[in-house]
C-alpha positions in Angstrom: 45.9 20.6 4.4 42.0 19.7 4.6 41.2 22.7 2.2 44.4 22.1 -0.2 42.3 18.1 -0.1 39.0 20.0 -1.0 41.1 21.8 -3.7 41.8 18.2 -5.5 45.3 19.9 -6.4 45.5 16.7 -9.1 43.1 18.1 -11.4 44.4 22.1 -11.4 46.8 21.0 -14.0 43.4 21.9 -16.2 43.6 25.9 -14.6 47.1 26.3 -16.0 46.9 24.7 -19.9 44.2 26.9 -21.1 46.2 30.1 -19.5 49.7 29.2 -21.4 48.0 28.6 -24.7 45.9 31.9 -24.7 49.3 33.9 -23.7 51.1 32.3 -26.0 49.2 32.9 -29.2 48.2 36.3 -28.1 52.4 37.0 -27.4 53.1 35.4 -30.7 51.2 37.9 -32.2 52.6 40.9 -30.7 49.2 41.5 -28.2 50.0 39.8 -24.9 50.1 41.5 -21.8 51.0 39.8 -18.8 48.9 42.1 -16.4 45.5 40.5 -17.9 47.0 37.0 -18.0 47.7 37.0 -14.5 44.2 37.6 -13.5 42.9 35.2 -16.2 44.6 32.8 -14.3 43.5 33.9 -11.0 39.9 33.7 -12.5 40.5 30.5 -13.8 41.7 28.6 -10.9 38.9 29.7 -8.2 36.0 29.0 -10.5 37.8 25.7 -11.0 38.8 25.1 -7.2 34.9 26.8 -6.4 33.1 24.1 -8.7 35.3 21.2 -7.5 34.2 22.6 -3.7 30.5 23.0 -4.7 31.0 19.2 -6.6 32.3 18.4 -2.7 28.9 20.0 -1.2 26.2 19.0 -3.7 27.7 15.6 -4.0 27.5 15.4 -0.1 24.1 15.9 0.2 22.8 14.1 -2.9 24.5 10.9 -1.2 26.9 10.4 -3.9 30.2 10.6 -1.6 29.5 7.6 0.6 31.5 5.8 2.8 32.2 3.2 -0.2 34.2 5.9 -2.5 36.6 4.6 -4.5 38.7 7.9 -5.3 40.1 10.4 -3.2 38.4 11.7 0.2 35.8 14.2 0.1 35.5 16.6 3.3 32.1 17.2 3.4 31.0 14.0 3.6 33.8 12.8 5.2 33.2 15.0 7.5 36.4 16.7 7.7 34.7 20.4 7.2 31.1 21.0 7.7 29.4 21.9 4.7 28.2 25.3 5.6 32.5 25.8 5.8 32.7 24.0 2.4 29.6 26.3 0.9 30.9 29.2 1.9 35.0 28.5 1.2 33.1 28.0 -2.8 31.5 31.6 -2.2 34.7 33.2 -1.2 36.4 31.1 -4.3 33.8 32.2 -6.9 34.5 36.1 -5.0 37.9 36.0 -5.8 37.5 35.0 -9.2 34.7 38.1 -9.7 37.3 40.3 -8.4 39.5 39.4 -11.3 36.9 39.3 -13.7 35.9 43.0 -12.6 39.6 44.1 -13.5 39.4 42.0 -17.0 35.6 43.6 -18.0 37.4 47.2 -17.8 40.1 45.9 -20.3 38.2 43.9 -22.6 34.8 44.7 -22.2 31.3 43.2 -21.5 32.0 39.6 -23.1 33.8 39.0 -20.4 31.4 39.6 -17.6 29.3 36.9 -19.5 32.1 34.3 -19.5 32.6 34.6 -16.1 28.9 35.0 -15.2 28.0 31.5 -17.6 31.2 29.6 -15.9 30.4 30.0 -12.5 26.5 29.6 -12.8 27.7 26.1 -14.5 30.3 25.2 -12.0 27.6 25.5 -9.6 24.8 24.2 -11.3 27.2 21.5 -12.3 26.4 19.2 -9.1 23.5 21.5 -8.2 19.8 22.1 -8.5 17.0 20.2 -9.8 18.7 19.3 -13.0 22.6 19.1 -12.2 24.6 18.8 -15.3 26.6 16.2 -14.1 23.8 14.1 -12.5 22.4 14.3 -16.6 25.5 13.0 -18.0 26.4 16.5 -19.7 29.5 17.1 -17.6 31.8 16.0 -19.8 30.5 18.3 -22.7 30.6 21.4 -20.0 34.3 20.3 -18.7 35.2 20.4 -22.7 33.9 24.2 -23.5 34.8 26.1 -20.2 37.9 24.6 -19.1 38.9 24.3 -23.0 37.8 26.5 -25.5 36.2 28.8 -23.1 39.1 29.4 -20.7 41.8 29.3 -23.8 39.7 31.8 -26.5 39.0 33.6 -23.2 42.5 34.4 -21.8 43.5 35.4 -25.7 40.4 37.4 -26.0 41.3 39.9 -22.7 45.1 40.3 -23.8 44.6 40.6 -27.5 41.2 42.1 -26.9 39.9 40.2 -30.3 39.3 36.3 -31.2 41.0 34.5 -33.2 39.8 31.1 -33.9 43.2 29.3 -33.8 42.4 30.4 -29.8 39.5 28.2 -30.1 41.6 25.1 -31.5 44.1 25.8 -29.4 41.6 25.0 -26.4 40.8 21.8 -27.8 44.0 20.2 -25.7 42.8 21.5 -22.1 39.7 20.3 -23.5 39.4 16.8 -24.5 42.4 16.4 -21.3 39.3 17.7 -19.2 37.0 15.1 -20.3 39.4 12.4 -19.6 39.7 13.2 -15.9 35.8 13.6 -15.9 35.4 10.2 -17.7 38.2 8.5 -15.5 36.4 9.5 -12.3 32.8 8.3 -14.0 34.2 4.9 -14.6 35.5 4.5 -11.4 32.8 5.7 -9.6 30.0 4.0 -12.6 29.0 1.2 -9.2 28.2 3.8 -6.9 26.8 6.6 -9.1 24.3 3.8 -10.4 22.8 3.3 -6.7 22.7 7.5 -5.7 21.3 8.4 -9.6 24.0 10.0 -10.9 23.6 9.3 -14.8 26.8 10.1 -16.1 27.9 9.1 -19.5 29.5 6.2 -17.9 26.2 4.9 -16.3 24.1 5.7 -19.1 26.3 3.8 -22.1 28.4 1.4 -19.5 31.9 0.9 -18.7 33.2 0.0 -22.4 31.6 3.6 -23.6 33.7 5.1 -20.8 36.7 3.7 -22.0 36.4 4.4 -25.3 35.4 8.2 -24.6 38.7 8.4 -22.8 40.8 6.5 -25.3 39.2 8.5 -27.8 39.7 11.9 -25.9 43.8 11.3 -25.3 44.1 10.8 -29.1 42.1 14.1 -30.3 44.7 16.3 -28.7 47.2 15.0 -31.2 44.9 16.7 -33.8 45.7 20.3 -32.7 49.6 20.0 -33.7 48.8 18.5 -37.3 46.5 21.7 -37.7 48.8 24.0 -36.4 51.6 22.6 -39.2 48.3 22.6 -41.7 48.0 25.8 -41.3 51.3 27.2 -40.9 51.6 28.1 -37.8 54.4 26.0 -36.7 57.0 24.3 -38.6 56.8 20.4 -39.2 59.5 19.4 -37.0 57.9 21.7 -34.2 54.3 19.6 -34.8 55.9 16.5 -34.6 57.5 17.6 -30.9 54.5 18.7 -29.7 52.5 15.1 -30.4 55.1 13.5 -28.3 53.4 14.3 -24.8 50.2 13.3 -26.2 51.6 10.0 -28.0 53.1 9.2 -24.7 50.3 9.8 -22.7 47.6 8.5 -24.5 50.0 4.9 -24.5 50.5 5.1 -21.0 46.9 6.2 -20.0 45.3 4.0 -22.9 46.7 1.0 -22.1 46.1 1.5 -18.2 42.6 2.2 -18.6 42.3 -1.0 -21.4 43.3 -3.7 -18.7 42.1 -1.9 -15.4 39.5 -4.0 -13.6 40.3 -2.9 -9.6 38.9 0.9 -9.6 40.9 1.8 -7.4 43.9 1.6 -9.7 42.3 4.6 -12.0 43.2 7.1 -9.4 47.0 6.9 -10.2 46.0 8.1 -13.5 44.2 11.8 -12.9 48.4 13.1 -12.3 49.4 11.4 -15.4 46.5 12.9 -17.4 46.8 16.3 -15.9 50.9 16.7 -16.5 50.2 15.4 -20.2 47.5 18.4 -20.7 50.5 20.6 -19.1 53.0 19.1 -20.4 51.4 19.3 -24.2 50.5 23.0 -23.6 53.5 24.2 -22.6 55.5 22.6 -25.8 52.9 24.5 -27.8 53.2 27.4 -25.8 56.9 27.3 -26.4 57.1 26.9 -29.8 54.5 29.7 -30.7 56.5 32.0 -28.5 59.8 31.1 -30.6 58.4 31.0 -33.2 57.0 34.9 -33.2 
């Protein structure tokens, strides 16, 4: 249970959208192969559950977990697992996730050996180093490109074994969903990461910034159906489905997020954002595969 908690299960939602959307185009196209989208998922989700454990480390010893956290408990510095545990659970994670890459390099070639090489240096270096991207307020841009266009082009790339940009459209959705759970958890944590130095977006522009980057990130998913009726690739009728998870969320989550003033209440949010990512992708995902 401690290491499913160091997982933070709530945000894995992110792992799966990317994968769908990648197998989808590259099936509606007559070039998936289920083989290579298994392990882009298996790559996927430990370099996502390795970053959010080296976040849990880094954090830790930077001070930025204290004992006045608004969000969700941390184990390092909770002290629920000692941190040499935690760094080397993200070792074996980021292991895992090179074993699959090895398998996806012999299908699709060296691009994909520098994928995975880039992500994992920047989940690590994400809360780590001298210049930690999220301590710099450039998380949010690193959560959009590898857990968005990265991951989606990516997992369409080692089944179809060529891009296609509608891959990197497609990845807008996990995307801009990403950056919403990073902005929720910088304006709920703006207090505290103001006293430990963490100069997230949130600190840097203030609270209203934050909430207008999320507001602003749960409507540019919406985008992605209009372009795919724009350019053909699904019916109107299908485009106007697909918005509805988006529509609904970004209401829901919007409004929330306009009237919050107790923190605390943001954390109800991060399922709510994550199942509209799924829920989004896998409307898409159906719809392209019916569509074929």
């Amino acid at each position: 249970m401690t290491w499913l908690l160091a997982s933070r299960p709530k945000t894995l939602f992110a792992s799966i959208s990317p994968i769908l959307l990648g197998s989808a185009l590259a099936y509606s196209r007559g070039l998936s192969d289920l083989t290579a989208a298994l392990a882009a998922f298996i790559g996927a989700l430990f370099i996502q559950i390795g970053t959010n454990l080296a976040n849990d480390y880094w954090d830790a010893k930077k001070g930025a977990d204290g004992s006045e956290r608004l969000g969700p408990v941390r184990v390092t510095s909770a002290g629920l697992l000692k941190p040499r545990t935690v760094f080397l659970g993200m070792l074996v994670c980021f292991g895992v996730a090179c074993i699959a890459g090895i398998w996806l390099i012999s299908r699709a070639g060296w691009p994909v050996l520098a994928i995975g090489v880039v992500s994992i240096l920047c989940g690590i270096l994400y809360t780590a180093g001298p210049f930690p991207l999220a301590y710099l307020g450039l998380g949010d841009v690193f959560t959009f490109v590898f857990f968005g266009l990265v991951a989606t082009a990516g997992t369409y790339f080692v089944e179809a074994r060529e891009f296609a940009v509608a891959s990197v459209f497609l990845g807008a959705v996990p995307g801009f969903y990403s950056v919403v759970l990073i902005a929720l958890n910088n304006l709920r944590d703006r207090e505290l990461d103001i006293l430990s130095n963490k100069m997230t977006l949130a600190v840097r522009f203030g609270a209203g910034f934050a909430r207008w980057e999320i507001l602003l990130c749960l409507a540019a998913p919406c985008l992605v159906p209009l372009w795919l009726w724009f350019e053909a690739i699904l019916e109107w009728w299908m485009a106007m489905v697909c918005l509805a998870p988006g529509v609904f969320a970004g209401i829901l989550v919007g409004k929330a997020v306009c009237k919050i003033r107790d923190m605390r209440e943001i954390n109800r949010l991060f399922p709510l954002t994550g199942l509209a990512s799924l829920s989004m992708a896998l409307v898409i995902s159906g719809f392209l595969i019916l569509k074929k």
